[in-house]
Backbone as CSV, one residue per row, in Angstrom:
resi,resn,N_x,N_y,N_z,CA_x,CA_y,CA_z,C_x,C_y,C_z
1,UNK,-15.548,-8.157,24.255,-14.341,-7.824,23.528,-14.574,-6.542,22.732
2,UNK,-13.472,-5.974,22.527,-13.667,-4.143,21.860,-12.670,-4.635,20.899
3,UNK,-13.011,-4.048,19.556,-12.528,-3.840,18.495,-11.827,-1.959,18.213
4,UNK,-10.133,-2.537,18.142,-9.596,-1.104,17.913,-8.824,-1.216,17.349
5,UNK,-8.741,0.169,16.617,-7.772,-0.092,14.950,-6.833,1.496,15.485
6,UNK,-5.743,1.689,15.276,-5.234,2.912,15.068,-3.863,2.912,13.673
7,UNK,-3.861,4.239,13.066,-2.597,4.458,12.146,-1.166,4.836,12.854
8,UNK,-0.166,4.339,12.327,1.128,4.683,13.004,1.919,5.237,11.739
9,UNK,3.025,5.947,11.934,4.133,5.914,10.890,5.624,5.488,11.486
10,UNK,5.822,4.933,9.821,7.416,4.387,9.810,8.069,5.822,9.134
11,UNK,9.412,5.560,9.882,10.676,6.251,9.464,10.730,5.968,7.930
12,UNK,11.505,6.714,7.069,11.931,6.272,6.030,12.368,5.254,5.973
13,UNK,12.773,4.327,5.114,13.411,2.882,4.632,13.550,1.955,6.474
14,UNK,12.401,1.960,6.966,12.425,1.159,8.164,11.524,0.389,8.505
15,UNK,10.994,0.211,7.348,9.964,-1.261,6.891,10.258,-3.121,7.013
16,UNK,11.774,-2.744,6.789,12.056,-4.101,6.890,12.419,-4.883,8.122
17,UNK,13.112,-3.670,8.859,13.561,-3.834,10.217,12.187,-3.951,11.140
18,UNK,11.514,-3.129,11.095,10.091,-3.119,11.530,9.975,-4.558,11.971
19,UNK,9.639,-5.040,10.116,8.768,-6.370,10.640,9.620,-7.769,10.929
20,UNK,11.341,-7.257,10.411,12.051,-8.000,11.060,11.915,-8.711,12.673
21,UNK,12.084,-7.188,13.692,11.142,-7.325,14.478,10.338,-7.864,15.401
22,UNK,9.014,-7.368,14.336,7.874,-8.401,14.842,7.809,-9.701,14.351
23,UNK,8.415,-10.685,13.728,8.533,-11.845,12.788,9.584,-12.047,14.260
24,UNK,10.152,-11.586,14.843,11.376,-12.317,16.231,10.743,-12.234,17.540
25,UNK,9.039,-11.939,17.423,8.711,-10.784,18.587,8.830,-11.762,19.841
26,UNK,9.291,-10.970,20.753,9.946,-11.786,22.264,8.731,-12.496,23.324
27,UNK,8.891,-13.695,23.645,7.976,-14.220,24.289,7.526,-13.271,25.517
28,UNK,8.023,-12.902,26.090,7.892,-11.651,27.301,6.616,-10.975,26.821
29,UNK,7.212,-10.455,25.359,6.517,-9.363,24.877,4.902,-9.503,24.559
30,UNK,4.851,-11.000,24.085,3.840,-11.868,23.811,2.512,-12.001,25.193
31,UNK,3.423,-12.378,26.248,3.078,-12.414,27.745,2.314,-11.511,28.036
32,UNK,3.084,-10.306,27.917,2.605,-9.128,28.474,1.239,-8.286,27.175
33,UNK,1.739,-8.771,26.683,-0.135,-8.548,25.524,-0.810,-9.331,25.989
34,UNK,-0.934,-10.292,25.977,-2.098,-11.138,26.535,-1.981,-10.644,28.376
35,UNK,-1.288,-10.541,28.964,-1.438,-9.765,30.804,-2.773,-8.749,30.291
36,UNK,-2.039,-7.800,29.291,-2.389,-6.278,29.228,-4.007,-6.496,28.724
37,UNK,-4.628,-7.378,28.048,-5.588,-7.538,27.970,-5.637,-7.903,26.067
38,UNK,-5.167,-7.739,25.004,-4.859,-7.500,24.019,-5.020,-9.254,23.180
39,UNK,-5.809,-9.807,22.914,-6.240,-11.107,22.686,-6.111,-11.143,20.860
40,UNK,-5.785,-10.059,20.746,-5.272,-10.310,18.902,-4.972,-9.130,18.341
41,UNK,-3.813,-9.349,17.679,-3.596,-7.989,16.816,-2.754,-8.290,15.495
42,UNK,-3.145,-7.419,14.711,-2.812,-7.555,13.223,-2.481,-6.028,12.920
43,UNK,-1.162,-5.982,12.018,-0.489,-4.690,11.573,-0.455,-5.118,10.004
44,UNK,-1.413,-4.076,9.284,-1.043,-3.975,7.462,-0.182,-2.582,7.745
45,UNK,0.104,-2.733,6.524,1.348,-1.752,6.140,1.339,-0.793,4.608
46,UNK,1.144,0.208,4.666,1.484,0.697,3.181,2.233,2.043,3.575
47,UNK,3.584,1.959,3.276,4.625,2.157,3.442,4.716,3.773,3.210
48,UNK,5.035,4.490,4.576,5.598,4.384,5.513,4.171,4.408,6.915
49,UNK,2.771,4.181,6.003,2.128,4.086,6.882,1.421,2.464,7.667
50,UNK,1.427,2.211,8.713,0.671,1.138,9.681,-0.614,1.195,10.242
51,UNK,-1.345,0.473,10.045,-2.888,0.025,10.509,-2.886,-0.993,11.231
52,UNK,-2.776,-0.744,12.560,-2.950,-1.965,13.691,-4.450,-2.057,14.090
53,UNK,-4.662,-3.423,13.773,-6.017,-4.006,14.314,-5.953,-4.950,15.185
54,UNK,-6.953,-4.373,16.389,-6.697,-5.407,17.530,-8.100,-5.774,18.283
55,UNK,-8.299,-6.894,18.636,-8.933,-7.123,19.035,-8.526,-7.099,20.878
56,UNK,-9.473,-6.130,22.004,-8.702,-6.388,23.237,-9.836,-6.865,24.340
57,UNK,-9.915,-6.628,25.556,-10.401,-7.358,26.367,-11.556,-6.039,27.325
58,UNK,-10.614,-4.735,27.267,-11.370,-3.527,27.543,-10.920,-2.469,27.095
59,UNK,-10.929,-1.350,27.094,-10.718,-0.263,26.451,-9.201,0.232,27.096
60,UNK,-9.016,-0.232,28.594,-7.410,-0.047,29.197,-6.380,-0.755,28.472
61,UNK,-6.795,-1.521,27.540,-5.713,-2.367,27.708,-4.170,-1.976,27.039
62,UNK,-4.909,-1.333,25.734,-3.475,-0.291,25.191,-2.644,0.161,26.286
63,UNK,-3.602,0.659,27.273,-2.674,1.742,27.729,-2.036,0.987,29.532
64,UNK,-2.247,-0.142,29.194,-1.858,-1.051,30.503,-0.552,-1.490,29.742
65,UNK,-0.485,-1.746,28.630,0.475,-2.109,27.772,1.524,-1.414,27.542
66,UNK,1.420,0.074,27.103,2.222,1.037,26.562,2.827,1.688,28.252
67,UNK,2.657,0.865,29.558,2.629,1.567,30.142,3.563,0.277,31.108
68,UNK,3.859,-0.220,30.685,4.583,-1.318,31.100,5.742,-1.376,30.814
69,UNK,6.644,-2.044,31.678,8.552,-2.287,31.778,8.568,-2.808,30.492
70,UNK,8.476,-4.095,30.478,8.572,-4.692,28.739,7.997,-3.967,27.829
71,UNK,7.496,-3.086,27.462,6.684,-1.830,26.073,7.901,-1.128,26.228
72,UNK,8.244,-0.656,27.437,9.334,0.412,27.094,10.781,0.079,26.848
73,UNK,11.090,-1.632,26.664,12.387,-2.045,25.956,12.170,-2.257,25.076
74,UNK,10.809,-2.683,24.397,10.136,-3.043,23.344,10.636,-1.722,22.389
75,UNK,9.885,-0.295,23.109,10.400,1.245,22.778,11.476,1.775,21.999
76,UNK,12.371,1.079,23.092,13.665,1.242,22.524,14.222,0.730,21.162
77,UNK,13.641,-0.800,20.751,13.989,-1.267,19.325,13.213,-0.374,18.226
78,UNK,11.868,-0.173,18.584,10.867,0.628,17.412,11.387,2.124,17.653
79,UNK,11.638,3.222,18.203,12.113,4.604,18.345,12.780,4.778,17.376
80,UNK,13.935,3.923,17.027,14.822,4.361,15.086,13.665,4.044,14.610
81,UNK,12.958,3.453,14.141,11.940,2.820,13.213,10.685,3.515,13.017
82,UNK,9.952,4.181,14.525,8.836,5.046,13.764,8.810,6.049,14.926
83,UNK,7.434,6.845,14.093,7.266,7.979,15.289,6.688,7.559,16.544
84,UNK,7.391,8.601,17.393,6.795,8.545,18.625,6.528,10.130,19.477
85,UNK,5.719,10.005,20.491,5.644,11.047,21.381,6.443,11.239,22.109
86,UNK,6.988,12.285,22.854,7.860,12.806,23.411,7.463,11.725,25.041
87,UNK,6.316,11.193,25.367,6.388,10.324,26.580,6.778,9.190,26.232
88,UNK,6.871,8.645,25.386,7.443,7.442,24.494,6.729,6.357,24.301
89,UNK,5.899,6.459,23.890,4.494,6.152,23.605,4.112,6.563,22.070
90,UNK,3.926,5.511,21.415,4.347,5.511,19.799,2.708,6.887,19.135
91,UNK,3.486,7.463,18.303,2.510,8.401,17.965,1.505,7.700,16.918
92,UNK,0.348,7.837,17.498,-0.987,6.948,16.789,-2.438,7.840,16.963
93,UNK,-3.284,7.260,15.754,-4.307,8.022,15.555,-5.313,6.957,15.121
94,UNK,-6.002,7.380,16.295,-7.190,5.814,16.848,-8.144,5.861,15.742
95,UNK,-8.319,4.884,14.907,-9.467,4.788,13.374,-11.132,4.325,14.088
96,UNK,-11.761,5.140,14.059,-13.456,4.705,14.500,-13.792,3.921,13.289
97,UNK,-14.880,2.577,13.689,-15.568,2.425,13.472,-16.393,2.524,13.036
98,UNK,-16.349,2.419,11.241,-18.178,2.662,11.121,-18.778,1.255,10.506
99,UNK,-18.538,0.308,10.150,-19.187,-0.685,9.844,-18.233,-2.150,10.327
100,UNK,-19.179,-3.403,10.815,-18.687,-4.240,11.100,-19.351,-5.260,10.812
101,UNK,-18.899,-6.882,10.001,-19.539,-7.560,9.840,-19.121,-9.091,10.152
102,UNK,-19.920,-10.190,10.411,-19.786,-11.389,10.533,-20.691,-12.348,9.726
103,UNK,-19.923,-13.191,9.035,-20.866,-14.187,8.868,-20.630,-15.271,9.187
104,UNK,-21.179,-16.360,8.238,-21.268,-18.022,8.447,-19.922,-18.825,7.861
105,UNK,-19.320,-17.825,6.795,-18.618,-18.223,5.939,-17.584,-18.940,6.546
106,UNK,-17.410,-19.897,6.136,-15.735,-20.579,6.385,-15.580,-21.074,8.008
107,UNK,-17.189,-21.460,8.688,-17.152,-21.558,9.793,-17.821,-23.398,9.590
């Protein structure tokens, strides 16, 4: 499993709709993350910026995802809501790695 984090931005005042959203997110959509390889992901927020952390299966899997029929209706709801690239493919900036830890705790 690969650990990958990237930053996104929100539109002005499009925080709520955002996670409106993802709080409705479509079983399809669900499907096709777990197809795409994508076995966990978590979005913090400090407004208007996003930190998605994901845990995936190989290093394709983003882009098996972002590259799929369901991502690009998905597209269509997030495009008012944040930036994106002109291929429509949400504009993001991949966060490296420098420390990682596990313990015993709470196990």
């Amino acid at each position: 499993m690969v650990r990958r984090a990237f930053t996104m931005r929100l539109k002005p005042g499009s925080l709520a709709t955002y996670k409106m959203h993802h709080d409705a997110i479509w079983a399809e959509m669900i499907a096709e993350l777990e197809k795409s390889g994508i076995a966990d992901m978590t979005i913090f927020e400090n407004d208007p910026v996003l930190v998605m952390y994901s845990v995936i299966t190989d290093v394709e899997a983003w882009d098996r995802l972002w590259h799929s029929e369901v991502h690009d209706r998905w597209a269509v709801l997030m495009s008012p809501l944040m930036e994106f690239n002109s291929d429509g493919i949400v504009n993001s900036t991949e966060l490296r790695e420098v420390f990682h830890l596990e313990t015993n705790a709470g196990k």
